[in-house]
Rosetta silent file (secondary structure, phi, psi, omega in degrees, C-alpha in Angstrom):
SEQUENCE: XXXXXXXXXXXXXXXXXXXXXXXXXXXXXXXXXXXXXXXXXXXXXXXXXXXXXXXXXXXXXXXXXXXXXXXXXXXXXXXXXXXXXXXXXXXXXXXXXXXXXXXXXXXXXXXXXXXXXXXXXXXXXXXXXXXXXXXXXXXXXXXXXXXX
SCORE:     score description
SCORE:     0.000 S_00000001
   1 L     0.000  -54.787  156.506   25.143   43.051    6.703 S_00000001
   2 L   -38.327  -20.736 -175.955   26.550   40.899    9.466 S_00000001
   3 L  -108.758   31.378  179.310   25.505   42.916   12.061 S_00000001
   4 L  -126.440   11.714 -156.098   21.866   42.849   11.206 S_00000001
   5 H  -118.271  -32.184  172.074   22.172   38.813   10.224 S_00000001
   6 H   -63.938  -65.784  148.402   23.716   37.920   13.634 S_00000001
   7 H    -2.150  -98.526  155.569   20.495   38.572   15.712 S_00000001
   8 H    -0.401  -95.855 -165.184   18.574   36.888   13.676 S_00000001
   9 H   -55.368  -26.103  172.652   20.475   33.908   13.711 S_00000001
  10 H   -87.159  -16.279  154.291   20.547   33.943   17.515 S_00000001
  11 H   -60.484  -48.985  173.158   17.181   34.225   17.675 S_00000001
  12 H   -63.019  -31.368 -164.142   16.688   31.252   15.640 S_00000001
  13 H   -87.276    8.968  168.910   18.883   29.135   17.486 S_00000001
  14 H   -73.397  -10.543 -176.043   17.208   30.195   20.766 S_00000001
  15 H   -85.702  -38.756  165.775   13.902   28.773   19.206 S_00000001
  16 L   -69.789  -14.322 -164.446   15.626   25.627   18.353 S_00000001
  17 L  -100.528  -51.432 -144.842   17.811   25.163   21.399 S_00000001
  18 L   -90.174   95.091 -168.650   15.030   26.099   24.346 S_00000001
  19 L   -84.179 -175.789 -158.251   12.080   23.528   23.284 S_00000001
  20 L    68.425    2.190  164.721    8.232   24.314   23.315 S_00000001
  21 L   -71.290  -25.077 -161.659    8.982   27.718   21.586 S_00000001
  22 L  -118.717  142.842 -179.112    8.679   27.244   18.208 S_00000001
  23 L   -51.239  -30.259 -175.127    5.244   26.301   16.748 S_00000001
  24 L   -87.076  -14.479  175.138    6.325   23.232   15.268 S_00000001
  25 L   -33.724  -49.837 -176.230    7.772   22.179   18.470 S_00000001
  26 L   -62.300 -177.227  174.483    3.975   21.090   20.236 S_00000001
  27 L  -109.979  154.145 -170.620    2.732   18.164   19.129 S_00000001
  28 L   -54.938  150.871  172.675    0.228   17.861   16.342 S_00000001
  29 L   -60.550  151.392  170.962   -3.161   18.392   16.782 S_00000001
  30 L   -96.868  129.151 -126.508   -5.043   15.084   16.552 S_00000001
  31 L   -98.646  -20.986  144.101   -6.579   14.469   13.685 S_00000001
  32 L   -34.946  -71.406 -142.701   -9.787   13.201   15.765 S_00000001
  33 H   -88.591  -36.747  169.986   -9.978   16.329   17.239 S_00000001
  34 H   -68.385   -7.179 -177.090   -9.699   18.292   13.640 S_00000001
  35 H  -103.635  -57.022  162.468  -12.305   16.316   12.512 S_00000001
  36 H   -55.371  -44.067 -162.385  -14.902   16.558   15.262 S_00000001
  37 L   -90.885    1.070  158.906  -14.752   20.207   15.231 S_00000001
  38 L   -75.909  -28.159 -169.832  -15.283   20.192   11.210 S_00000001
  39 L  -127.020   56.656 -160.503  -18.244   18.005   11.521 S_00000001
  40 L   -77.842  139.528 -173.042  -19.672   19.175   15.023 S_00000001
  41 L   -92.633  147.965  176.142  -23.142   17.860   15.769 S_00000001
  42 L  -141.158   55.767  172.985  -26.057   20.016   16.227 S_00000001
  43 L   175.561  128.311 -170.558  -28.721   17.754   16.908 S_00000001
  44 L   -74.845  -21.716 -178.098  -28.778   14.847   19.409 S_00000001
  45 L   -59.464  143.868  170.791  -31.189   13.081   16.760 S_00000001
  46 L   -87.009   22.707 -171.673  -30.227   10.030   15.789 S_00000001
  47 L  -134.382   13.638  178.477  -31.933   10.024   12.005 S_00000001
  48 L   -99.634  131.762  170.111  -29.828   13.542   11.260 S_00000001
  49 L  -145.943  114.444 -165.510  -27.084   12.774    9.103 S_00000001
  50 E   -89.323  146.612 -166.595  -25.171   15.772    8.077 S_00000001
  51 L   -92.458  149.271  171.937  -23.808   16.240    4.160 S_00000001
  52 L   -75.852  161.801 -176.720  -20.690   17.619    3.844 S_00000001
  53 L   -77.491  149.734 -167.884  -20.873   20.755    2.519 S_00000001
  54 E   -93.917  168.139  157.939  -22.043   21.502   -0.898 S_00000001
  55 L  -157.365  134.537 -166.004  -20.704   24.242   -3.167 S_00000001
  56 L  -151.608  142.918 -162.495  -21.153   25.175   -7.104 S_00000001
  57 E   -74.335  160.579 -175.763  -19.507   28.090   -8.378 S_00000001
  58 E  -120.382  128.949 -179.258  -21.770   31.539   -9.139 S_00000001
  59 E  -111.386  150.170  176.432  -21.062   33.340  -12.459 S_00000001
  60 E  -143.790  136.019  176.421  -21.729   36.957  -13.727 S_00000001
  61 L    32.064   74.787 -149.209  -21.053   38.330  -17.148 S_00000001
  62 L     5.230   40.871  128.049  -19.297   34.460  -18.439 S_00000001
  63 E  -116.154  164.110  174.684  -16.677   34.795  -15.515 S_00000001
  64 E   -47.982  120.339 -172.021  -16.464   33.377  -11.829 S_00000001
  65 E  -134.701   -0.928  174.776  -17.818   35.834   -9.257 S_00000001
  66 E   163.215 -172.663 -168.337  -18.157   34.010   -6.100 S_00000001
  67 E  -145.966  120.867 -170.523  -19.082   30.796   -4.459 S_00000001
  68 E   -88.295  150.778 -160.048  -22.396   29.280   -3.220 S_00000001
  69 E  -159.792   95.020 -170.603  -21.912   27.367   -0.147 S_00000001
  70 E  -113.659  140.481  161.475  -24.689   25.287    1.390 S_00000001
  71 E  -109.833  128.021 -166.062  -24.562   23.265    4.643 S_00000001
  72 E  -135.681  170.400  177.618  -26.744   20.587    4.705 S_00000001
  73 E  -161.261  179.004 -166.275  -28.231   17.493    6.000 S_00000001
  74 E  -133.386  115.059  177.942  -30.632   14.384    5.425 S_00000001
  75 E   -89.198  106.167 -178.300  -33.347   13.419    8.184 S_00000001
  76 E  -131.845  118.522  165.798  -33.897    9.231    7.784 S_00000001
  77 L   -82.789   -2.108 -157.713  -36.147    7.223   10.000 S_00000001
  78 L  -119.274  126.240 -170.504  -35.850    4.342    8.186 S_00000001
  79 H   -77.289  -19.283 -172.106  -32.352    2.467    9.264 S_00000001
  80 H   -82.075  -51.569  161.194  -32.287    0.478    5.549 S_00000001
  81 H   -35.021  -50.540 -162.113  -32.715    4.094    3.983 S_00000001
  82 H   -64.775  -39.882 -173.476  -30.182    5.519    6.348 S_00000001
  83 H   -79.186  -15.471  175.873  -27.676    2.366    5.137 S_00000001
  84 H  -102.073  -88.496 -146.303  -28.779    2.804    1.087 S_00000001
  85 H   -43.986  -71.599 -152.656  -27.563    7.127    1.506 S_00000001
  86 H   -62.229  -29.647 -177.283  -24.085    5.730    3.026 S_00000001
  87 H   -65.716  -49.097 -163.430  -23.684    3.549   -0.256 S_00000001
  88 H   -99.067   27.001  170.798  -24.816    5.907   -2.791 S_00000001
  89 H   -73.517  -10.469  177.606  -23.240    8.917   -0.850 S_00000001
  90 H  -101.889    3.012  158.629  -20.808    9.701   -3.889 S_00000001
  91 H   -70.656  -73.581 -175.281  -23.782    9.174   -6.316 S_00000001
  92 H   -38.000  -50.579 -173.079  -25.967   11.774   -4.043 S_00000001
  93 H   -65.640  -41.181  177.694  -22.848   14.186   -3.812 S_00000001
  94 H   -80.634   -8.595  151.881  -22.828   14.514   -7.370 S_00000001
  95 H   -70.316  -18.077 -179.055  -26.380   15.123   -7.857 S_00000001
  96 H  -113.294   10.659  168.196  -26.221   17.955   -5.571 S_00000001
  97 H  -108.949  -45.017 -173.355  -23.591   19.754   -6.913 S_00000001
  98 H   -61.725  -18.676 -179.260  -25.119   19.524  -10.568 S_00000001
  99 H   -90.708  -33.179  158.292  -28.805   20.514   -9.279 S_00000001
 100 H   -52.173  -51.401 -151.703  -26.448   23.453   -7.540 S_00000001
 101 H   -69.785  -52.913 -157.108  -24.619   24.077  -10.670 S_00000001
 102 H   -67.763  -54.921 -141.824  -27.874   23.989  -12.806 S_00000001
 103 H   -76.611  -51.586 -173.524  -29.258   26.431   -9.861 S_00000001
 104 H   -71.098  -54.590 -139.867  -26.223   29.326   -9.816 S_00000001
 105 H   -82.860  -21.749  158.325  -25.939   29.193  -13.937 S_00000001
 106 H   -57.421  -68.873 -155.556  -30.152   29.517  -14.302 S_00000001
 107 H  -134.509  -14.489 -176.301  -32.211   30.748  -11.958 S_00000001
 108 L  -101.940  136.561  161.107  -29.732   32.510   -9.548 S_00000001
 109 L  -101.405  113.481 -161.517  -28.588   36.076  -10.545 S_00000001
 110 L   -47.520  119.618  160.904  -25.241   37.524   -8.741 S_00000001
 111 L   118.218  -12.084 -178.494  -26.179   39.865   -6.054 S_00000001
 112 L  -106.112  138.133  149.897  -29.424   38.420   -5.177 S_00000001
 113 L   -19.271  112.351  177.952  -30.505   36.347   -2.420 S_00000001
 114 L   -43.121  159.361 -158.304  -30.192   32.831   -2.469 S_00000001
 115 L  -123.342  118.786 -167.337  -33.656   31.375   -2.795 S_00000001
 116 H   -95.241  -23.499 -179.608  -33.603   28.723    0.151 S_00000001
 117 H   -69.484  -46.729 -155.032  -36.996   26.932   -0.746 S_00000001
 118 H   -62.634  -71.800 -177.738  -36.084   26.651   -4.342 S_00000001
 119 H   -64.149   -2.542  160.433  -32.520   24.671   -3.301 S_00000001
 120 H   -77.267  -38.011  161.635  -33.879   22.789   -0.891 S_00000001
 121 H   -54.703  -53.669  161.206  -36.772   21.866   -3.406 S_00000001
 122 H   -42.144  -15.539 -138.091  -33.385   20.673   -6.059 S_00000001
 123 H  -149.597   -7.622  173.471  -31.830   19.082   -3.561 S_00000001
 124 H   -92.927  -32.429  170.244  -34.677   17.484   -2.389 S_00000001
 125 H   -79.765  -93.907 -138.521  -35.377   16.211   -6.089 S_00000001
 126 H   -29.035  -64.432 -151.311  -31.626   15.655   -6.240 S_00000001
 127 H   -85.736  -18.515  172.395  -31.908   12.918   -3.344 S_00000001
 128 H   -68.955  -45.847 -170.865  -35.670   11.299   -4.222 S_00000001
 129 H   -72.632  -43.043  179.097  -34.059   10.480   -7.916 S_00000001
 130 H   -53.024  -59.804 -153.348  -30.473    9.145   -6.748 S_00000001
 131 H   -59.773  -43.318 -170.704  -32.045    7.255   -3.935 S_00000001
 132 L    80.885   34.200 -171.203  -34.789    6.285   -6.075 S_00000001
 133 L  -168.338  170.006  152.054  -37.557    6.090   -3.306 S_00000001
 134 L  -105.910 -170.247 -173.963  -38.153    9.220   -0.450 S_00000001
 135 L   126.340  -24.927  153.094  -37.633    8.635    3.087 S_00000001
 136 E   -63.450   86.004 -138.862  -34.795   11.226    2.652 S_00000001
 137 E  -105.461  140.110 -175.185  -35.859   14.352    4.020 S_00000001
 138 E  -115.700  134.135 -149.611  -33.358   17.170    3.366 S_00000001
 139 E  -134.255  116.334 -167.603  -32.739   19.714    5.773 S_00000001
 140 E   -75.557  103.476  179.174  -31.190   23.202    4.919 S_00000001
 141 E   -85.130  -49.986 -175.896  -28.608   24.723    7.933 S_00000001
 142 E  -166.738  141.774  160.612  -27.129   27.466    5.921 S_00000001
 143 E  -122.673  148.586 -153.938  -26.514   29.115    2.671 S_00000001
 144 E  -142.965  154.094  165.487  -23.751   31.405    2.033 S_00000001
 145 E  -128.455  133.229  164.717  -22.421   33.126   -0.755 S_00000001
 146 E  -102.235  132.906 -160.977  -18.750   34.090   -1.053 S_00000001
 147 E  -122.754  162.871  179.697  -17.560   36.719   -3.698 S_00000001
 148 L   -76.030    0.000    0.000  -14.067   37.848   -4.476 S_00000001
C-alpha cells in the first residue's frame, strides 16, 4: 500500500513545490474577460441590445424531456425606449419565459421543430404588453432544443 501511495505523494508535492504547474497555480481568469466572451457582440449596431438567453422547460408524457433555449435580442431606435427596456428588464424577462412556458406546454410537441415565427410572434407580444407601447423590435439569433 505504501509503495503505490509514495509516488503519488511525490507527485503532488512536485506540483506544489515547482509553481505554474498546477491549474490553480495561474491566476484567475478575469471576470471581464468571462463576461465579454458570454455576451460577445454580433452586430456593430448601436440600437441591438441582446437578451440574455431565454429558456422554458419542454415536456412529453407529464415529465421533463428537454430544454428550449432561445437567444435573443431587441432592436430600439428610440434612446427613451432603449432606457424604459433597461428598467423593466426583469418585468420583460418574465414575460418571456411564461409566453415560452405557455409555448413548450401548448403548441410545441417533443420531437418537432421549433416554430421560429410563432416565438418570435410571443415574444414579440411578450415585449409590446410589458413595455406597453412598440418600438421594441425582437430579433430571433437561435433556437435550440436540448433533450436528455
Amino acid at each position: 500500500m505504501t509503495a503505490r501511495l509514495l509516488p503519488a505523494l511525490l507527485g503532488l508535492m512536485l506540483i506544489l513545490i515547482i509553481p505554474g504547474t498546477a491549474a490553480w497555480a495561474s491566476p484567475p481568469a478575469s471576470s471581464e474577460s468571462s463576461e465579454e466572451s458570454r455576451h460577445r457582440t454580433i452586430t456593430s449596431s448601436e440600437t441591438y441590445m441582446p437578451l440574455p438567453p431565454l429558456t422554458a422547460t419542454v415536456q412529453a408524457n407529464r415529465r421533463a424531456r428537454g430544454i428550449l433555449q432561445i437567444e435573443a435580442g431587441l432592436e430600439i431606435e428610440d434612446p427613451r425606449i432603449r432606457h424604459r427596456v433597461e428598467r423593466y428588464m426583469p418585468r420583460l424577462r418574465n414575460a418571456y419565459v411564461s409566453a415560452l412556458s405557455i409555448y413548450t406546454g401548448m403548441h410545441y410537441s417533443f420531437g418537432d421543430v421549433p416554430d421560429a415565427d410563432r416565438i418570435a410572434q410571443i415574444l414579440q407580444e411578450a415585449t409590446d404588453m410589458t413595455l406597453g407601447q412598440e418600438g421594441a423590435d425582437v430579433l430571433i439569433g437561435m433556437i435550440i432544443i436540448h433533450t436528455d
